[in-house]
Structure formats: C-alpha cells, structure tokens
Legacy VTK file of the C-alpha trace (Angstrom):
# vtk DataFile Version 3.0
C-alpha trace
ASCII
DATASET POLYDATA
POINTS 87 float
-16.215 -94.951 130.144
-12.514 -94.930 128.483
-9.699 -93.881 130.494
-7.942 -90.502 128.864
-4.209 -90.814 128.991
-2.561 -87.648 130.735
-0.119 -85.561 128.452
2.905 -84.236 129.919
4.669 -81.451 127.974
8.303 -82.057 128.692
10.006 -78.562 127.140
13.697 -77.496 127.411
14.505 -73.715 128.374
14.851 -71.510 126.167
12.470 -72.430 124.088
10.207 -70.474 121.173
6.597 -70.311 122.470
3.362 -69.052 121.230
0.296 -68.007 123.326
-3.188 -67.489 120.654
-5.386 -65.041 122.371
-8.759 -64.147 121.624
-10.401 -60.797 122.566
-13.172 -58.225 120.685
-10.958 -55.318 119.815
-7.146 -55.912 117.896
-5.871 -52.622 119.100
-6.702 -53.013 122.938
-5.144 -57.191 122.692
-1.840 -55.286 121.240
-1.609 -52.867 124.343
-2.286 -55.319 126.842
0.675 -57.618 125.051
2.429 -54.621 125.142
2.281 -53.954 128.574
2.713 -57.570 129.626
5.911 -58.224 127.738
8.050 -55.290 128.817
11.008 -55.651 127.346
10.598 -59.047 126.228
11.041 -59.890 122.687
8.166 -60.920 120.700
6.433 -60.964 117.903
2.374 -60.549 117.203
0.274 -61.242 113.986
-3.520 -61.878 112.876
-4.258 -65.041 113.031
-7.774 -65.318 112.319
-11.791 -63.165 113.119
-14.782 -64.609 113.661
-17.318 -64.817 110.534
-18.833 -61.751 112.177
-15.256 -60.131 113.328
-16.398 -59.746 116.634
-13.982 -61.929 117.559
-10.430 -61.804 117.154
-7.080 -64.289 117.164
-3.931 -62.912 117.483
-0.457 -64.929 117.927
2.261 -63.811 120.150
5.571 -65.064 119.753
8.515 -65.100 121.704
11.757 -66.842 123.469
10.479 -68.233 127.366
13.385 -68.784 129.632
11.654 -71.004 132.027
8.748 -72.819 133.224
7.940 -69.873 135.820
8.028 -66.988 132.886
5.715 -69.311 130.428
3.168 -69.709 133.015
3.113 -66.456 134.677
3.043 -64.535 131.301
-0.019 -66.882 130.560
-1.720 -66.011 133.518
-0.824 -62.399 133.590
-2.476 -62.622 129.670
-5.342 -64.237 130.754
-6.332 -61.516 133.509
-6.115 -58.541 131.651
-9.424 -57.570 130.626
-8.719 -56.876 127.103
-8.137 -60.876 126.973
-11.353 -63.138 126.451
-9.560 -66.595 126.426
-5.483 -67.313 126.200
-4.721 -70.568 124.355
LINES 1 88
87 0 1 2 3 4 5 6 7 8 9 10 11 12 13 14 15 16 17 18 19 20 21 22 23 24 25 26 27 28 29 30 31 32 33 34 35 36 37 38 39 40 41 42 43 44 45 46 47 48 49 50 51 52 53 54 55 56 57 58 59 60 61 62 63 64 65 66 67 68 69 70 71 72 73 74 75 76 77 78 79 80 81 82 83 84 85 86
C-alpha cells in the first residue's frame, strides 16, 4: 500500500479565502451566509447546479483574519441546515 504524504496549509493572516458550499435551494444557502457572516465582508456567486439543478454550488468570498475565524466560520457553515456539504 503507498504511503500518502500529509499536506500542511501554511497561510498568513489576513488572507482572501473561499468556502464552495453545496445545498438544494440558492435562496435559503444566501440567508444562512447571511446570517453567518454578520458584518463580515464577502462576496457570493453561482458557481455551478447539478445536471438536474437539484443541487447547487455557490462561492463565498471574503478577507479571514485568523486561523480561529477560518475554521469556526467553516464549521458554523457546515451546521446550518440549509448547508449539505462546505468545501
């Protein structure tokens, strides 16, 4: 069996960041970014639907000021239930 080789993202703060998320309905993924963010800056746009548009891939864009914020943001995104998987 071959050995994988462990990746470690070294990133300096600030940095630009982009979480894909994937949910059923466009409208309810934009609230729950919405409501997430706060009064962070950001930015959101289409980035792809399934064949059958059941699915859909939005990108949300914005400035992370730390290590805590990135990963709390993406947890916070992946828990809300109009989230099906946060990339």
């Amino acid at each position: 069996m071959a050995r994988q080789k462990k990746i470690i993202l070294e990133l300096e703060y600030p940095c630009s960041w982009v979480y894909k998320i994937i949910g059923t309905d466009i409208g309810q993924m934009r609230q729950a970014v919405a409501e997430i963010m706060g009064d962070c800056r950001y930015t959101i746009t289409h980035s792809r639907s399934s064949k059958t548009d059941k699915y859909h891939c939005l990108n949300v864009d914005l400035r992370v000021e730390s290590a805590a914020q990135r990963l709390g943001l993406y947890r916070t995104l992946q828990s809300h239930q109009a989230v099906k998987l946060v990339l």
